[in-house]
C-alpha positions in Angstrom: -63.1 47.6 -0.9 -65.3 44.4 0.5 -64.0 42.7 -2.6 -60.1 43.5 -0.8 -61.1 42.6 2.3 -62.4 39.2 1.5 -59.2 38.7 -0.8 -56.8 39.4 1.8 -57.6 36.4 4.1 -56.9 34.6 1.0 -53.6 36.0 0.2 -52.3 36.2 3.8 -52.9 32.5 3.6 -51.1 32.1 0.5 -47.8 34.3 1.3 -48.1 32.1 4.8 -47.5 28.8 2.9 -45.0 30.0 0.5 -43.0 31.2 3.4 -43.2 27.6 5.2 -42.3 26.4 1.9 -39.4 28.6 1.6 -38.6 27.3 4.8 -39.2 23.5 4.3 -36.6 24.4 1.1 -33.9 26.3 3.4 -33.8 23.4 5.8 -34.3 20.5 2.8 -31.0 22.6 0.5 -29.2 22.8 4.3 -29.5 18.8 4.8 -28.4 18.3 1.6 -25.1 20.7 1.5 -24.4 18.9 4.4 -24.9 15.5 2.8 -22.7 16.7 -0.2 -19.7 17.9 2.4 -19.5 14.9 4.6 -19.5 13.0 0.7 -16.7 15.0 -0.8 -14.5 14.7 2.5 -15.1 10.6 2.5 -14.0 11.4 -1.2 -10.9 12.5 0.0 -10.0 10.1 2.4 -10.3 7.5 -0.5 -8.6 9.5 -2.8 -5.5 9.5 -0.5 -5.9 5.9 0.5 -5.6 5.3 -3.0 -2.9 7.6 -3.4 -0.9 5.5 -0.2 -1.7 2.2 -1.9 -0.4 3.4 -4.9 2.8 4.6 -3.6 3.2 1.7 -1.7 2.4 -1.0 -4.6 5.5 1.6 -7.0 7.7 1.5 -3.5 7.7 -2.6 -3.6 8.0 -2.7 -7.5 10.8 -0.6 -7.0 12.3 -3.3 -4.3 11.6 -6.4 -6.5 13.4 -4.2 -9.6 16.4 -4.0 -7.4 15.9 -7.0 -5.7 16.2 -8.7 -9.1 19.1 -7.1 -10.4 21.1 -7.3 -7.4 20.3 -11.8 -7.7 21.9 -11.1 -11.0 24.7 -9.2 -10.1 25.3 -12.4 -7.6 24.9 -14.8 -10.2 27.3 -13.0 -12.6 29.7 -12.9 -9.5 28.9 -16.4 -9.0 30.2 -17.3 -12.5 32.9 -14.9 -12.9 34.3 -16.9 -9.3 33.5 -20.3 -11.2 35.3 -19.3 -14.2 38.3 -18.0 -12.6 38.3 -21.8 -10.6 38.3 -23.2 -13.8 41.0 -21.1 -15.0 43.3 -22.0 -12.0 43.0 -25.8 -12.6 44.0 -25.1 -16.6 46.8 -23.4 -15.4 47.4 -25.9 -12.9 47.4 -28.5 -15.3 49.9 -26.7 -18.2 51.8 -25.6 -16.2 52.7 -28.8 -13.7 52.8 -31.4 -16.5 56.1 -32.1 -15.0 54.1 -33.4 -11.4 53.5 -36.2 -10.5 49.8 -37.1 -11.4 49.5 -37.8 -7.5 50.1 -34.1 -6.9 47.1 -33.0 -9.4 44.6 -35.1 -8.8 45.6 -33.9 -4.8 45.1 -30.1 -5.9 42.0 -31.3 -8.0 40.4 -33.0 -4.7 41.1 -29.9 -2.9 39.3 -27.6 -5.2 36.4 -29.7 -5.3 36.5 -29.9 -1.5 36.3 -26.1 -1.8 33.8 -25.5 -3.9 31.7 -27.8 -2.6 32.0 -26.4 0.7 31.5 -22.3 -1.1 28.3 -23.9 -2.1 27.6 -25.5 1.8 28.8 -21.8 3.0 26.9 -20.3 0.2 23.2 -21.8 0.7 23.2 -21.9 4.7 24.0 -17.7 3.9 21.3 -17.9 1.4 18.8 -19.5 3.9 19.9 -17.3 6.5 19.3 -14.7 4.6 15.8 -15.4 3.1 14.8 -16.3 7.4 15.9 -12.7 7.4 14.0 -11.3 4.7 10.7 -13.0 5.8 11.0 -12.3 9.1 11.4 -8.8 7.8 8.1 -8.7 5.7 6.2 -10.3 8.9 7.3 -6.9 11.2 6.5 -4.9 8.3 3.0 -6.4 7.8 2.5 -6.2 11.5 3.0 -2.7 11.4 1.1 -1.7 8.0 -1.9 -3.9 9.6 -1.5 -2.3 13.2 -1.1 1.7 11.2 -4.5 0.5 9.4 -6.2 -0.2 12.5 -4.9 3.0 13.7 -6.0 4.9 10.9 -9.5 3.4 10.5 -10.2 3.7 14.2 -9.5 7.4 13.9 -11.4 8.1 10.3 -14.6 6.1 12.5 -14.0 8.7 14.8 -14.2 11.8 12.9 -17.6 10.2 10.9 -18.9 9.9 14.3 -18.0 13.3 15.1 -19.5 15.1 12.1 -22.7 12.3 11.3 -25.6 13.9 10.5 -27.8 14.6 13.6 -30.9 13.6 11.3 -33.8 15.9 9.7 -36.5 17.2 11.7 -39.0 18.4 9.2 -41.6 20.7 10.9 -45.0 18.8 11.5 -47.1 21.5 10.3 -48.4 20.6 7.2 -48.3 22.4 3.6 -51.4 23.3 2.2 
C-alpha cells in the first residue's frame, strides 16, 4: 500500500501532463484546420479568377475569329464591287464602239473619279470606324480595371474578416 501511495504522486503528475498535452494538441490541430480552411477558400477565389480569365481570353478569341472573317467578307465585297466596275467599262467599251472616243474616255474619267472617291469615302469610314473601336476597348478596360479594383477591395475585406486572430499557446510548460 506505501509502495501505491508513493506511485500515485507520480502518476497524477503524469496523467496531468498528458492532459496538457492533449490540450496543447486540440488547440495546435484547431490552428491548423483553420489554417487549411482559410487556404482552400483563397484556393477558390483563384480557381474562379482563373476560371474569369479564361472565359474572357475564349470571349476575345471568339471576337478576333469573327472580327477576321467579317474583314474578309468586306474584302470579298470589295472585289466582287471592283469586278463588277471592271465589267461595266468592258461593256462600255463593246458595246459603244460606235462613240465617239470623247464620250469613253468621259465615262472612263468618271469612273475613276468614283472609285477614287469609294476609296476617299471608304477609308475616312474605316478610320472612323477603328476611332470607334478603340475608343470602345478604352471604356471597356476602364471598367474591367475599375470591376478589379472592386473585386480585390472586397476579397481584402473578407481576408480581413476571417485572418487568424494568432496562437496563444498556454505558458505553462510541458514537463
Amino acid at each position: 500500500m506505501r509502495e501505491d501511495a508513493k506511485q500515485l504522486p507520480k502518476l497524477e503528475k503524469k496523467v496531468m501532463r498528458r492532459e496538457q498535452q492533449s490540450q496543447t494538441l486540440e488547440q495546435t490541430l484547431d490552428v491548423v484546420t483553420q489554417l487549411l480552411h482559410q487556404a482552400m477558400e483563397e484556393n477558390s477565389a483563384v480557381k474562379l479568377r482563373a476560371k474569369l480569365q479564361h472565359e474572357e481570353h475564349k470571349a476575345q478569341m471568339d471576337n478576333q475569329e469573327r472580327f477576321l472573317k467579317e474583314q474578309m467578307d468586306k474584302m470579298e465585297k470589295e472585289r466582287n464591287f471592283e469586278k463588277q466596275l471592271q465589267e461595266e467599262r468592258a461593256k462600255a467599251k463593246d458595246s459603244d464602239q460606235r462613240l465617239r472616243n470623247e464620250e469613253i474616255e468621259r465615262f472612263i474619267n468618271r469612273q475613276v473619279k468614283e472609285v477614287k472617291k469609294f476609296e476617299a469615302d471608304r477609308e475616312k469610314l474605316m478610320r472612323a470606324h477603328e476611332q470607334k473601336k478603340l475608343e470602345l476597348k478604352k471604356r471597356r478596360r476602364a471598367e474591367k480595371v475599375e470591376l478589379e479594383k472592386e473585386f480585390d477591395a472586397a476579397l481584402t475585406k473578407l481576408m480581413e474578416k476571417h485572418a487568424p486572430r494568432g496562437f496563444h499557446a498556454s505558458s505553462t510548460s510541458i514537463s
